[in-house]
Every structure is written in C-alpha cells, then in structure tokens.
N, C-alpha and C positions, 0 to 999 in steps of 0.2 A: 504494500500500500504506500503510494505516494503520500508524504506527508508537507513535506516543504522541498522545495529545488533548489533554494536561493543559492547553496554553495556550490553547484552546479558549476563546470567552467560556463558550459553557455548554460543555463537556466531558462525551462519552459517559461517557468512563472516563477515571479520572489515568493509566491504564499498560497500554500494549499485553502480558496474559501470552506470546504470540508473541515479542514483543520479546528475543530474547536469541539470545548468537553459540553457546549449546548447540548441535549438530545430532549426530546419529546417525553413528558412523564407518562410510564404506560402502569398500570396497576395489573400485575402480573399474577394476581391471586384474585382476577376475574375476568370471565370470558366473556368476549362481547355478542358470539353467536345467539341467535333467538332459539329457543326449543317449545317443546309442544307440551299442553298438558297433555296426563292421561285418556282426558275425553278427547280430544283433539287430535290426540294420536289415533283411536277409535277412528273417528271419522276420516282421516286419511288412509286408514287401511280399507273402509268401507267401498271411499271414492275409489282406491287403488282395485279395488276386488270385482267394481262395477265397471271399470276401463277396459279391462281384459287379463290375460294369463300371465303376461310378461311384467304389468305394473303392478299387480297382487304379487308377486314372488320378490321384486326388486324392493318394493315398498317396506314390506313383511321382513326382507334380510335387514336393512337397513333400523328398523324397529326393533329388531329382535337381535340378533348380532353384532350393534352399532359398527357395521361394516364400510368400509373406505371404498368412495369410486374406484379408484384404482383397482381394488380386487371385484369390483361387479362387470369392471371390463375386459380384467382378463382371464375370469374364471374360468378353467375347465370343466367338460362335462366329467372327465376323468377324473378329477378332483373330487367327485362325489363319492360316497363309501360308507361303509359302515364303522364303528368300532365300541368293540362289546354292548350289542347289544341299540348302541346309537348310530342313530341318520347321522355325516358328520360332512362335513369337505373340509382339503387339505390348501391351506398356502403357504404361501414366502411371504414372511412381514418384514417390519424395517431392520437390518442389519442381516439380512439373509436366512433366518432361521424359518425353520419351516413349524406350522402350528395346525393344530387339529381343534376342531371348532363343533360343536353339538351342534344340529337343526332340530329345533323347536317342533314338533308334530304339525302345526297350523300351518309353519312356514314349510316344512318339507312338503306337503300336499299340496301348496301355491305353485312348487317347485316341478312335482310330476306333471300337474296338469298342465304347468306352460313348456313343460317336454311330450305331453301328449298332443298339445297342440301342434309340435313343430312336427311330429310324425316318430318318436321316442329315437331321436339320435344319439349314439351313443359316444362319438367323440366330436371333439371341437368345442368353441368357445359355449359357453353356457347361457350366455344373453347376446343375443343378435340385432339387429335393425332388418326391417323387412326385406333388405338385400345382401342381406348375409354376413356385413362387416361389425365389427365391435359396437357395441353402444359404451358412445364418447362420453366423460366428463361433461361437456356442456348439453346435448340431449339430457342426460341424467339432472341435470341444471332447471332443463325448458320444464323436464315433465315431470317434477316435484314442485315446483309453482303452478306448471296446471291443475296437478292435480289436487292442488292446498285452495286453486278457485274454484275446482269442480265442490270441495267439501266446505267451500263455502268458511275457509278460516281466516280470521282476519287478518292475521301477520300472513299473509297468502306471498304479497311483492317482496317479503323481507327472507323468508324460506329458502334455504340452499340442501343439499343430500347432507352438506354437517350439520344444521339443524334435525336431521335425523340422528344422525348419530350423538349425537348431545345429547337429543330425548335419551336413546336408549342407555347410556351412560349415566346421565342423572336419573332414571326411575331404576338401573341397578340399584345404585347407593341405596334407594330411598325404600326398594324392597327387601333388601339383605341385611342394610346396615355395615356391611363390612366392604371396607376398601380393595382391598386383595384380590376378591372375586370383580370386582366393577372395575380393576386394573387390567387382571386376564383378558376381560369380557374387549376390552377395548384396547390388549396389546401395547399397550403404554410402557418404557422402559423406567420410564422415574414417576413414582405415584405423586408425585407434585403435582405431573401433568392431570392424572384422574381427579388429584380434590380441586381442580376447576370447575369441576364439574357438580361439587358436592354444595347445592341449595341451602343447606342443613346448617352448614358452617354459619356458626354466629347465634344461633338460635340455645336458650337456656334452659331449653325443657329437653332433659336427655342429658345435661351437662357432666362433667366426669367426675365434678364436687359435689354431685347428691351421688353418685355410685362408691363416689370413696368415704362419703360419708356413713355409710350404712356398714363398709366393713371394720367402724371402728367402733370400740367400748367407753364413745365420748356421752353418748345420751343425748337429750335432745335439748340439753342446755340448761332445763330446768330443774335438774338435780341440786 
C-alpha cells in the first residue's frame, strides 16, 4: 500500500489523500441486514410454495439452512445423500472444508418435487434457470423481492437472500438458546460473527445474574 511518495527520487505525489487515521465509525456488534419475523417468514415460504417447485425449495433452504447464494448456485444434484438415517447434502465452505448439513423433512420434499419437476435428474447442478444454466446471485436477488411482494411484506424493497439467512440464524439462537448450534447452523468460523445475529443480547430477562444467583447460599436478602 502506497502511503506517501514524497521521498521518491521522482514522486507521483508528495501525499497519499488516503493517508489518514479518519475512518467511518461502524458499530461492529450490529448488523444492518433487515430479517423477517417468524410470521413473515411463514408467508414467504407460503408465496415461495405458490410460485412453483424451484422457489419453494430455494426459499425453504435459505429459511431453514441459512444457506449462502453461492452454494444454491453451485449445488450439486450429487451433493445430495443420506447420513445415518438423515436427508443431508454435502459442500465446500469458506476455507475449503467440506461440511454435511441435515435437510429438514419440509424442505427435503420442496427439494424432490422441484427434481420431479425437472424429470428426477440425477446429476448436474441442482437449481437451474429455465435454460439450463446456474441460477445467478442476482436472479436469486430479483426473486426474493418478488416474492416478499407477492407475500405482500412490507420490508419487500429492503429484502436480499441474506435477509434470509439472518432470519434463519437469528430464530436458531432464539429457538435453542445456544450459540454453538446457530454457529454450525451458519458455518461461521469466529462466533462473534453468529452473536450478530443474537436479538436477545441486551435484554434482562434471562440474564446470567439471576442464574448465578440461585446457585448461591446468599438468600434473598432478607435474612
């Protein structure tokens, strides 16, 4: 990184405008994505399930998997599989590791039927555009905003596929309680990243000073 030239024998410039400790104050322990409520998610898998085979299944991972475009474009049909017992598919997340993932019953029946649609193919990409090529990040873009107008929600214009994945990260936390599991869920290597996602943080009901209160032999004061 250039920083200053001045010493330079010929010098582009005496002075990097770059050059300064200014930067933009970003509050880093909150996320600015919009997410959905639980009803609200409802109705997007509703609209998603009355679109057709392909936007009920993409909708459905995204909800239930908080799953990354990336992996809905380059998912294989091969990737899909069982293990012990579970529906699962296989991928590459970030740093090259490969991870195995549950399909949810609801969502895996989204999944057969938009393979029954296509005529149950058995390899190649697993979500297609009706010509056969990947479904792109920005498609994925168009028709998660239509389909947040078709359900009629009012943050419909503000809605991106990580507002899905938010949702399903934040209604982990909120149904488990535990960090670890809403980490997996969302393949995050530093759980800093996950309590971005945690609503809860801040909130005093639940707090760790009435749990550690009760494991002690102090009484309730009025001893």
């Amino acid at each position: 990184v250039i920083r200053n030239t001045a010493s330079d024998p010929a010098p582009l410039i005496t002075h990097n405008p770059a050059d300064t400790d200014a930067r933009p104050n970003v509050d880093r322990d909150v996320s600015p994505t919009v997410g959905l409520t639980r009803a609200e998610a409802d109705r997007l898998i509703a609209a998603a399930d009355a679109d057709g085979p392909r936007s009920s299944a993409i909708i459905r991972l995204f909800l239930t998997n908080a799953i990354r475009c990336q992996t809905i474009s380059t998912l294989q049909i091969s990737s899909l599989g069982w293990d012990r017992g579970h529906r699962a598919f296989t991928t590459k997340i970030k740093g090259g590791q490969i991870q195995r993932d549950p399909i949810p019953p609801p969502t895996a029946r989204a999944i057969d039927l938009y393979l029954e649609s296509r005529g149950h193919p058995t390899e190649g990409l697993l979500f297609v555009t009706s010509t056969g090529n990947a479904v792109s990040e920005p498609q994925l873009f168009r028709d998660v905003r239509r389909l947040a107008r078709n359900a009629k929600l009012d943050a419909a214009g503000d809605l991106s596929p990580h507002s899905l994945r938010h949702t399903a990260i934040t209604e982990a936390l909120e149904a488990t309680g535990d960090l670890r599991k809403a980490q997996d869920l969302a393949h995050h290597a530093d759980p800093r990243t996950t309590r971005l996602y945690d609503l809860r943080r801040g909130e005093l009901d639940g707090h760790a000073a009435y749990v550690l209160a009760t494991r002690y032999g102090a009484g309730d004061g009025n001893d």
